[in-house]
C-alpha positions as CSV (number, residue, x, y, z in Angstrom):
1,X,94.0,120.5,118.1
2,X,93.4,124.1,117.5
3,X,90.3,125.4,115.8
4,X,90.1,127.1,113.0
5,X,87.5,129.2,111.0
6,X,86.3,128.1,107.5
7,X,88.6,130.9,106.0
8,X,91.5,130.4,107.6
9,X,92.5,127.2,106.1
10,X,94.3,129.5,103.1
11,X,96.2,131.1,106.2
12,X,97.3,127.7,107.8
13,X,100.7,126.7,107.3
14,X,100.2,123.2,107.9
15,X,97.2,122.8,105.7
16,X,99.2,125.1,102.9
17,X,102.2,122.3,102.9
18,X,99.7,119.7,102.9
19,X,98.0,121.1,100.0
20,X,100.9,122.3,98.0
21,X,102.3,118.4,98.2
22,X,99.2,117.1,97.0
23,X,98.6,119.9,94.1
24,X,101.8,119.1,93.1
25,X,101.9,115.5,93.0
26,X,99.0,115.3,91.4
27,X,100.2,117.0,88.2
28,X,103.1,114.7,87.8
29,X,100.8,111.9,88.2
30,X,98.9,113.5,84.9
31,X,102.8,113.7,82.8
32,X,103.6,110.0,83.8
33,X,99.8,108.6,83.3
34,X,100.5,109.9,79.9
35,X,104.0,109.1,79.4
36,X,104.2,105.4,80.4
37,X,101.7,104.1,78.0
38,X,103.5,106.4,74.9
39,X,107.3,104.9,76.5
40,X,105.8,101.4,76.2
41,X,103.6,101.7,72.8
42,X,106.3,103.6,70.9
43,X,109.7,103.0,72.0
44,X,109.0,98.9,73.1
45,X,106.5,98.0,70.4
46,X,104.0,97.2,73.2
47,X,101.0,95.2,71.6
48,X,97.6,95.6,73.1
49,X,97.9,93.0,75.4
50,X,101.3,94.0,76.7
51,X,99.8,97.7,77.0
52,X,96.7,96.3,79.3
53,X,99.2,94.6,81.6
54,X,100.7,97.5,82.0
55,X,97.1,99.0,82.8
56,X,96.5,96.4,85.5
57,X,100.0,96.2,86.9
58,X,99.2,99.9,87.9
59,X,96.2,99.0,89.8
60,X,97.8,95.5,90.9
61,X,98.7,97.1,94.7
62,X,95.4,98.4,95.4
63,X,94.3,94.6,95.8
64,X,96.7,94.5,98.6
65,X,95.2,97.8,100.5
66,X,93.7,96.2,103.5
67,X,97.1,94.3,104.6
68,X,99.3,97.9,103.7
69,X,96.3,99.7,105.7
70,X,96.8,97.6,108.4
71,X,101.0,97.7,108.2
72,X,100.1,101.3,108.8
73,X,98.3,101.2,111.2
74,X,100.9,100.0,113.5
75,X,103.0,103.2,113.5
76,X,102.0,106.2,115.6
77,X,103.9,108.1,113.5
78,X,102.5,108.3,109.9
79,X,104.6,111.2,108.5
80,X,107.8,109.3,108.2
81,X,105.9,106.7,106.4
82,X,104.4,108.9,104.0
83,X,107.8,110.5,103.1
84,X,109.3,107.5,102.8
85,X,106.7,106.3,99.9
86,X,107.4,109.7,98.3
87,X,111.1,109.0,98.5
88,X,110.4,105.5,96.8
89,X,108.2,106.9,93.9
90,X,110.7,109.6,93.2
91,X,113.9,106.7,92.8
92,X,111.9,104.4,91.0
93,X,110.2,106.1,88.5
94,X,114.1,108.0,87.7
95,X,115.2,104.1,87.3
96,X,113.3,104.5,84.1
97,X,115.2,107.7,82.4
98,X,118.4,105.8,83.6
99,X,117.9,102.9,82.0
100,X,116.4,104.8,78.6
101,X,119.9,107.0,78.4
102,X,122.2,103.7,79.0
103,X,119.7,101.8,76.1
104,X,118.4,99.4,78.8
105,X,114.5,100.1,79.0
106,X,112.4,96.4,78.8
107,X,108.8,96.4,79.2
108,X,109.4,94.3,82.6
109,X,111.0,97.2,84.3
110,X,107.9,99.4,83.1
111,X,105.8,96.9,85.1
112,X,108.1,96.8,88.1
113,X,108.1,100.9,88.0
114,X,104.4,100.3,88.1
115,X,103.7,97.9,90.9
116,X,106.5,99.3,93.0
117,X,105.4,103.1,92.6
118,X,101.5,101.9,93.0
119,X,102.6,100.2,96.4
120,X,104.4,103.5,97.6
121,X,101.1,105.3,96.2
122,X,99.2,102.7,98.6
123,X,101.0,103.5,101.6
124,X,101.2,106.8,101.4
125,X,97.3,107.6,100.8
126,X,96.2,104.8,103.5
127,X,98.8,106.6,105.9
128,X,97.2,110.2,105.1
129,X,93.8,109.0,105.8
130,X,95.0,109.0,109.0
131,X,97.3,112.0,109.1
132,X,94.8,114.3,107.6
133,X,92.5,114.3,110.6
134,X,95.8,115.8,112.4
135,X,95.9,118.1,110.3
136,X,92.8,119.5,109.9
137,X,90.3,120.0,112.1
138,X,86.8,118.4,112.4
139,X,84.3,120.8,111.5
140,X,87.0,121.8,108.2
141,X,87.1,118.7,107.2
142,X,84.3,119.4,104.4
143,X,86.4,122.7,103.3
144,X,89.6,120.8,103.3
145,X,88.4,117.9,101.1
146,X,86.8,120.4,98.6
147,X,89.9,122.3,98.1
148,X,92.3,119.4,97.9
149,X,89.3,117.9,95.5
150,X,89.7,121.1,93.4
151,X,93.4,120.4,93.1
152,X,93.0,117.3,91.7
153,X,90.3,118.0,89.6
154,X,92.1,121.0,88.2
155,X,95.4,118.6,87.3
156,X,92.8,116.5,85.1
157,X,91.9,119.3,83.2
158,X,95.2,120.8,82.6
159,X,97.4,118.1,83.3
160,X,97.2,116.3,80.2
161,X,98.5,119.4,78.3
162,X,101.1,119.8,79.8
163,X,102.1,116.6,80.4
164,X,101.3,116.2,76.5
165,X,103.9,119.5,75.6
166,X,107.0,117.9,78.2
167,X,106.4,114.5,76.4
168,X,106.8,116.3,73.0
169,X,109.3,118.6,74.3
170,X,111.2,116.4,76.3
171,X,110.3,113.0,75.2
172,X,108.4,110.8,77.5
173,X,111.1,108.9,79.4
174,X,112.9,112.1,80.0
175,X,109.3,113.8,81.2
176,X,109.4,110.9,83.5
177,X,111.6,112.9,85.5
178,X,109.3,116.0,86.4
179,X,107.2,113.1,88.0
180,X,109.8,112.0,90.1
181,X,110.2,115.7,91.4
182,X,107.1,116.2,92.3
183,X,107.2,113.5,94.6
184,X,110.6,115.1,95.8
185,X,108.9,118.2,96.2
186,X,105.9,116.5,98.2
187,X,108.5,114.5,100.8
188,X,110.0,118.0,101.7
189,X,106.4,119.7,102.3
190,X,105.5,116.2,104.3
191,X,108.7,116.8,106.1
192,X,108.1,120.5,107.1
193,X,104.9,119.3,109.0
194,X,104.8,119.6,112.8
195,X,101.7,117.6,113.8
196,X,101.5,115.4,116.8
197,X,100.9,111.5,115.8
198,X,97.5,110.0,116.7
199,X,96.7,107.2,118.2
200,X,98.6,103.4,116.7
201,X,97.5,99.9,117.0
202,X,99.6,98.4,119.2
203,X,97.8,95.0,119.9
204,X,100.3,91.8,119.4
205,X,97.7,90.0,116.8
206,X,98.7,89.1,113.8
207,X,99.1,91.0,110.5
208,X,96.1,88.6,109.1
209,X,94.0,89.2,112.3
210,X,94.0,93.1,112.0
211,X,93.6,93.2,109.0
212,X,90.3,90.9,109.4
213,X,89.3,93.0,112.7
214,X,89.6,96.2,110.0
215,X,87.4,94.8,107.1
216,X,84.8,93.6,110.2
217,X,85.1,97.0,111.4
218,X,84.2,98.4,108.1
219,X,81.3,95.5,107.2
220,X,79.5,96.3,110.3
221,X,79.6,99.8,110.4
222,X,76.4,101.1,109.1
223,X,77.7,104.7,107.8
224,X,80.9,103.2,106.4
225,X,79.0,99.6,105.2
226,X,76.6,101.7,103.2
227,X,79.2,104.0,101.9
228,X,81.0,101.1,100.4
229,X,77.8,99.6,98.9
230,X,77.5,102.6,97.5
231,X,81.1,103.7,95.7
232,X,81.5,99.9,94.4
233,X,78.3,99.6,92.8
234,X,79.2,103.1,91.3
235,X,82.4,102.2,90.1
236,X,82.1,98.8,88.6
237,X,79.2,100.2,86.3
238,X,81.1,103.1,85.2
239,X,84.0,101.2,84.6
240,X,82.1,99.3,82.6
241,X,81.0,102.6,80.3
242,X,84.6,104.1,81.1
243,X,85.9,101.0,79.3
244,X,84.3,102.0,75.7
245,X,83.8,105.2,75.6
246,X,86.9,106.6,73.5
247,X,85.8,103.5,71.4
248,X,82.2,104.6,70.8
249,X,83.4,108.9,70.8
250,X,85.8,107.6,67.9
251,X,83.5,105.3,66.0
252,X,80.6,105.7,66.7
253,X,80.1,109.3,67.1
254,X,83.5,109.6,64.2
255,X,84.9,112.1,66.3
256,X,88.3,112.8,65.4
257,X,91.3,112.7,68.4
258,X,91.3,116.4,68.6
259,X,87.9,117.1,68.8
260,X,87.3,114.5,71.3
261,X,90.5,115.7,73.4
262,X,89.0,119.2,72.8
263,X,85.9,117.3,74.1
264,X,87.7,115.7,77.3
265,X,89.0,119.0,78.4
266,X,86.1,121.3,78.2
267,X,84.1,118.6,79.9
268,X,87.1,118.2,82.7
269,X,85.9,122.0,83.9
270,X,82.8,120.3,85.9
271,X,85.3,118.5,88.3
272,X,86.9,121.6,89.6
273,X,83.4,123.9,89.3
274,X,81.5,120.6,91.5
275,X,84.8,120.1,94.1
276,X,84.3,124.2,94.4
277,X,80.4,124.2,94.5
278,X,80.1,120.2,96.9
279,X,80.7,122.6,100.5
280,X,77.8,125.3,100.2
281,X,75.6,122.6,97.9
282,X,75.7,120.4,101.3
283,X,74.9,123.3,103.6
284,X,72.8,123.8,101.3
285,X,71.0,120.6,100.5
286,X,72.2,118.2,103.5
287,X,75.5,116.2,103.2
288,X,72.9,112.9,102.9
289,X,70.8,114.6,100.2
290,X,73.6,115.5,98.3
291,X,75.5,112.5,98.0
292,X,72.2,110.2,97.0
293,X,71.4,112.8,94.3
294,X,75.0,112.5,93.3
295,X,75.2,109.0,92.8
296,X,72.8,108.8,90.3
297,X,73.6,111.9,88.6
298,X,77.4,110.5,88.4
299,X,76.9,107.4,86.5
300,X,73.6,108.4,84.4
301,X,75.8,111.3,82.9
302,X,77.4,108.8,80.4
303,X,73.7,108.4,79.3
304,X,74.1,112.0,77.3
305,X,76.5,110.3,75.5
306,X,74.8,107.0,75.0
307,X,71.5,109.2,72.8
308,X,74.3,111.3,70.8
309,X,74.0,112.2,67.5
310,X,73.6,114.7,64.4
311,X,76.1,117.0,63.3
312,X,80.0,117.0,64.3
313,X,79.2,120.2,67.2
314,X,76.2,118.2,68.6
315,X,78.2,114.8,68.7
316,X,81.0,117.2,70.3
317,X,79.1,118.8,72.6
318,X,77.2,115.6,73.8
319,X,80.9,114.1,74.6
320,X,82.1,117.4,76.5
321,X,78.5,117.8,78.6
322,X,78.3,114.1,79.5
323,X,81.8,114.4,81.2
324,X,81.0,117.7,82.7
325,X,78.2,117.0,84.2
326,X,79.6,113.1,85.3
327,X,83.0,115.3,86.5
328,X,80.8,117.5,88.6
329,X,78.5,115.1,89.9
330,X,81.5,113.1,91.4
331,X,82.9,116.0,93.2
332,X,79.8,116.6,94.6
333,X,79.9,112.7,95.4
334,X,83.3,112.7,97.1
335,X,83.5,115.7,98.8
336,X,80.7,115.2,102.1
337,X,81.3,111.3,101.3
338,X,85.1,111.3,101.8
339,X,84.3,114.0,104.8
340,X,81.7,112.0,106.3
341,X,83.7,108.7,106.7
342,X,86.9,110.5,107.8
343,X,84.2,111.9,110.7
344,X,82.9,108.7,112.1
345,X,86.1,106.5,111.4
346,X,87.6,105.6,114.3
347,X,91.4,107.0,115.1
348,X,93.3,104.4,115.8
349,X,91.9,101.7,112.2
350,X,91.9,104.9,109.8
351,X,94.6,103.4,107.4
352,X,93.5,99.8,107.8
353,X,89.6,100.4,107.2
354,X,90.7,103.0,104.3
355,X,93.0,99.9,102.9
356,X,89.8,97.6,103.1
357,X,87.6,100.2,101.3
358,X,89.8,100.5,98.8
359,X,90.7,96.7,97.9
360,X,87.0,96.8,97.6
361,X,86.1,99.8,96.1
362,X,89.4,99.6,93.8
363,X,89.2,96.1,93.1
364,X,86.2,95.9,90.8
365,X,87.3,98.3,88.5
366,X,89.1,96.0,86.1
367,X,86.8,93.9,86.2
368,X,84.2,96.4,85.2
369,X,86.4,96.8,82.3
370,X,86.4,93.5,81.1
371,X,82.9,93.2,81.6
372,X,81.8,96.2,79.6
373,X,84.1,95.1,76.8
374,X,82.4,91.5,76.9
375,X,78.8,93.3,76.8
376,X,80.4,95.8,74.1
377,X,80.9,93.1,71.6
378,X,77.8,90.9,72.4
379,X,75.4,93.5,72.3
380,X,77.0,97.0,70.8
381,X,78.7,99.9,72.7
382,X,75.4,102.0,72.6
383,X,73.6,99.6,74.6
384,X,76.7,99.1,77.4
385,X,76.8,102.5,77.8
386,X,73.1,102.6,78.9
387,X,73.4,99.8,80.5
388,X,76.2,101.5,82.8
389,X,74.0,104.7,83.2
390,X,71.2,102.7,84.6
391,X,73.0,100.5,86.4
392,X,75.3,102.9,88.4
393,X,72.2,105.0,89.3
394,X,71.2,102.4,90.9
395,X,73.6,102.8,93.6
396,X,71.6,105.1,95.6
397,X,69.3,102.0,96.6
398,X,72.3,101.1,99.3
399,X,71.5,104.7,101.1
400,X,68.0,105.0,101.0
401,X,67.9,102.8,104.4
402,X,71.0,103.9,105.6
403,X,71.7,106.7,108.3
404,X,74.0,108.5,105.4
405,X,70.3,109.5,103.5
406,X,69.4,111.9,106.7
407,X,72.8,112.8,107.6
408,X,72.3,117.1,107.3
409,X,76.1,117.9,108.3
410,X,78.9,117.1,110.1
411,X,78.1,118.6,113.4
412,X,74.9,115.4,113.2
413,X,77.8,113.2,113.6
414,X,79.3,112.1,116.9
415,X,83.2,111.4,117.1
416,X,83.7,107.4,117.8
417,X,85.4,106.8,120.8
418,X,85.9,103.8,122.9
419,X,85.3,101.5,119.7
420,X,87.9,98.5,121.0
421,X,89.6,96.5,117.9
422,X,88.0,93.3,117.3
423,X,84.6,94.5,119.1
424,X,81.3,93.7,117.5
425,X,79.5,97.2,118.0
426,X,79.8,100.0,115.8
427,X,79.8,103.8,116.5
């Protein structure tokens, strides 16, 4: 694979298509995370129960990661794989717009829509774990995860207006269908890629086997084991904030919808200023140092929010700093994370040990969300809210005795190889 300078990334072609798909994606992702909840709350008189179902039917497929991962795996080939996903998320979700125009849109097909496009979703992001280190070379992986980061993070903040403007323009079953194009749009910048497949699993073992050989693989790794520490214990407590804190912005703080949207966007900003800022801050600082500081940053953001009060603009402005300094912190988080792990992974278990992080790392967030509206009720939002804060922050105590604490950069890292599925040493 050909090497490349830090600036030339803008001036790849490959990494160009990659990125475009992604950037674009990403904003329909923002119209239909909006739109499906307004489709089933306002045109099928969802009630709240019927609404969360819909909420956990989304995240449903990520439970099933480590098998899909290890499907992947299988295939030498990932690009066909992705495109194929794409092509499944872009008919399914225009099922939807059909069936609203011929007046036969049920709540079960919104739930179908949402398991069957999560599953594509699944596939394709366990299959470009994988692809991406075709893509882009090692010692860019830091610069390519902090643009595409920047992508994303950008969609959040504007994403939701637009999306917001096609739903009222267009109505949200009919907005539906910019969604579905954007995943159109991403199969034929998949498609345009020329990059040579990697390495495939080909061992006759069982689907169950591999996919046990690829969550050993991850368990005993001691980069990728404390990594996964880590992100859980960061998630499940902010989930557990995440759950209440429209509730406690609206009551207890008696913010109104617009100023806390106002609120959500301003705050949005620090996501694409930290994906910007994560490369030099890890030359900078050390990729270790960076993400340990980062995880308790992340979480004890929501904190601000928790010690709020006075006046309407302080209230306001408590919201919109607490989310952008949470929004930057977990750019900062991801960036050298995601890069580290996709440096020490090894080739040929990418999308099955990606699969198992993420049925992990995925799988607690509902029930984070229960749990903080159990602790909301017994002993007030306020206190959950701290009680996420502290609790998230300490996730760093996974990575103070792990080799991820001292890790200064990338070039520290040596590429696994000769790592044999199944075998109990670790790279």
């Amino acid at each position: 694979m050909r090497k490349l300078s830090a600036t030339s990334l803008l001036r790849d072609r490959q990494f160009r298509a990659l990125w475009s798909a992604q950037a674009v994606s990403e904003f329909g992702d923002r119209v239909s995370e909006l739109a499906l909840p307004l489709i089933a709350v306002t045109l099928l008189d969802a009630s709240a129960f019927e609404t969360g179902l819909l909420t956990a039917a989304v995240w449903l497929p990520n439970l099933l990661s480590l098998f899909i991962g290890t499907w992947v795996d299988q295939h030498r080939d990932k690009r066909p794989l992705m495109i194929a996903a794409d092509l499944t998320r872009t008919v399914v979700l225009l099922t939807l717009p059909a069936a609203y125009w011929m007046d036969m849109l049920t709540l079960v097909q919104l739930y179908a829509i949402a398991i069957l496009a999560g599953t594509a979703h699944v596939v394709f992001n366990t299959a470009n774990a994988a692809f991406f280190v075709r893509v882009v070379p090692r010692p860019q992986f830091l610069e390519a995860n902090s643009k595409l980061s920047a992508t994303r993070s950008f969609s959040f903040m504007a994403g939701p207006a637009v999306g917001g403007v096609l739903v009222q323009w267009l109505t949200a079953p009919v907005a539906i269908v910019v969604d579905a194009c954007s995943f159109l749009f991403s199969a034929v910048q998949v498609s345009r890629l020329k990059v040579e497949p990697g390495a495939a699993d080909e061992t006759s073992e069982s689907l169950w086997r591999r996919a046990r050989e690829g969550m050993g693989y991850l368990m005993r790794h001691p980069y990728l084991r404390s990594s996964l520490g880590c992100a859980t214990t960061v998630n499940f407590f902010n989930m557990i904030g995440m759950a209440l804190l429209v509730l406690f912005a609206s009551r207890n703080l008696g913010l109104s919808a617009g100023v806390i949207g106002v609120a959500f966007g301003v705050g949005a900003t620090g996501g694409l200023v930290g994906a910007i800022a994560a490369a030099p801050l890890t030359r900078m600082l050390g990729a270790g140092r960076l993400i340990a500081i980062s995880a308790v940053v992340f979480p004890a953001s929501i904190g601000i929010l928790a010690v709020g009060g006075g006046p309407v603009w302080a209230r306001a402005t408590a919201l919109a700093v607490a989310e952008f300094v949470g929004s930057f912190a977990v750019m900062c988080f991801d960036v050298p994370l995601n890069s580290l792990q996709a440096a020490v992974m090894h080739d040929h278990m990418r999308s099955r040990v990606v699969g198992a992080f993420a049925s992990i790392n995925y799988g607690v967030r509902p029930l984070g969300a229960v749990i903080g509206g159990l602790l909301g009720t017994w002993i007030g939002v306020r206190g959950t809210l701290l009680i996420s804060a502290a609790g998230g922050a300490l996730s760093v105590l996974w990575l103070l005795r792990s080799p991820i604490i001292s890790t200064k950069s990338l070039d520290d890292l040596q590429p696994p190889e000769g790592v044999l599925v199944g075998s109990t040493s670790t790279v």
